[in-house]
N, C-alpha and C positions, 0 to 999 in steps of 0.2 A: 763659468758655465760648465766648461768639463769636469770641474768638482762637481757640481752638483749631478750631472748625468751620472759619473760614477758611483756617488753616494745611493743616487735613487737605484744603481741599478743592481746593488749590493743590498739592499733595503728592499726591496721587491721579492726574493724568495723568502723573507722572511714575514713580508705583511700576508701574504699566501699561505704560510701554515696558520697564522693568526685564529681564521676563523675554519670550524671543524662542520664538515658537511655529513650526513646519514641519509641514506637513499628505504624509501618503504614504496612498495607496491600497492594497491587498488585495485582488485579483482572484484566485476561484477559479476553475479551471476543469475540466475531466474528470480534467485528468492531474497538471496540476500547480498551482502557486501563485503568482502572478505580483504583486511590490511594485513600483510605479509610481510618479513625482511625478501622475500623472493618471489621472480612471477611464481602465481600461482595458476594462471591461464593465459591463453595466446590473448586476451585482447586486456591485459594486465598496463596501468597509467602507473607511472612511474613520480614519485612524489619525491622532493627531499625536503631534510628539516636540517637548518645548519644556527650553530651558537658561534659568537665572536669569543667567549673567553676561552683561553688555553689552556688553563687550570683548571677547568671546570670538566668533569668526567662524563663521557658520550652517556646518551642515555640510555636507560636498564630497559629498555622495553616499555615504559608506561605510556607512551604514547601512542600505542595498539591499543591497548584497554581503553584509552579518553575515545579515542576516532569507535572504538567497537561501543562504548556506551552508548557515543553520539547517534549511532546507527542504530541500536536497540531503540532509543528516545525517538527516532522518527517512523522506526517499524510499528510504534506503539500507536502514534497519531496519526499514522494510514489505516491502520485495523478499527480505531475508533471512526475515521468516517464511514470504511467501509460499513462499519457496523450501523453506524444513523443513515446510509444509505441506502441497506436491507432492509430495516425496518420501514423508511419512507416508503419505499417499494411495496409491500407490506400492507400498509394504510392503503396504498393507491391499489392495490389489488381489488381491497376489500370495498371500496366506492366501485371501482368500476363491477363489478356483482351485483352491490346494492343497484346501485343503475340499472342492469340488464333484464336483474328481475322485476323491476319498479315497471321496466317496459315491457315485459311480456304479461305483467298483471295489468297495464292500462287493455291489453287487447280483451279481455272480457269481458269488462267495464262500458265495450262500446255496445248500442241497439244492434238485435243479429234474431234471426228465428232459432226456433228451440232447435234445433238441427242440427244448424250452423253452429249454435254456441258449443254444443255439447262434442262438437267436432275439433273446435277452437280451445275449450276448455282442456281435452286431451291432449292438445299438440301444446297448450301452456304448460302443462305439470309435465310435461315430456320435456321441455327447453330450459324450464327452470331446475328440473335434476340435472341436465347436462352439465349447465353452468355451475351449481353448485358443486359436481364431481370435478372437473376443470378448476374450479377455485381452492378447492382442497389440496387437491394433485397440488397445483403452485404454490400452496401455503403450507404444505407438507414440507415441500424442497428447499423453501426460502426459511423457514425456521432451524433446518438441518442446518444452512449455512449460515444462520445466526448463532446458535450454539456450537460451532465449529469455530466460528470467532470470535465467540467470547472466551470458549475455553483457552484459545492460544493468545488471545489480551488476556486474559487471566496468568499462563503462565508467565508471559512476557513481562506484567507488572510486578 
């Protein structure tokens, strides 16, 4: 039994060089994801990647490149929902318009004296520019930020 404590305990500094540990960091930050050999910010996660052969030479860096493609691969598929997300928005803009003004033309539509209509008629074409100025404005800015994201899904692809 004390052979064997001795053995193991002479054998233990060497099952420990056995396998090679590499430490990389994980920096988030607003936009993107940044893997480092070094923090590269205070709130930087500390990752390692270790190989059991001993003959086998640390590795060159490539596995920044895999974790940075991985992240370009998911920035891609955030920008595409973002993107079907605008344009939904978009569609739905352009219903609730149609709507508003569908209701401002039923108000003519109703029995009213020559007075009243011609009173009623004015305050229609008055409310349905509004809305139309209002839907524009919105569909101005949501188009900006559609081609804002497709150009950068475009570079990104």
């Amino acid at each position: 039994m004390k052979v064997f404590i001795i053995i193991f305990g002479l054998l233990l500094p060497i099952l420990g060089q056995a396998k090679t540990t590499f430490s990389y960091y994980k920096c988030v930050t607003n936009k993107t994801i940044v893997y480092s050999q070094h923090p590269c910010a205070a709130n930087a996660e500390q990752h390692t990647l270790s190989h059991s052969d001993p003959k086998a030479p640390p590795p060159d860096g490539q596995h920044t490149k895999t974790l940075n493609n991985i992240e370009r691969q998911q920035m891609v598929l955030r920008l595409k929902k973002t993107l079907r997300a605008k344009k939904h928005q978009a569609a739905i803009l352009g219903r609730k318009r149609d709507e508003a003004t569908r209701d401002e033309q039923r108000r003519i539509s109703r029995l009213m004296e020559k007075s009243e209509r011609a009173k009623t008629l004015k305050d229609v074409k008055r409310n349905i520019k509004s809305i139309n100025t209002a839907y524009l404005k919105e569909v101005k800015l949501l188009n900006k930020e559609i081609a804002r994201l497709e150009k950068r899904l475009k570079r990104l692809e």
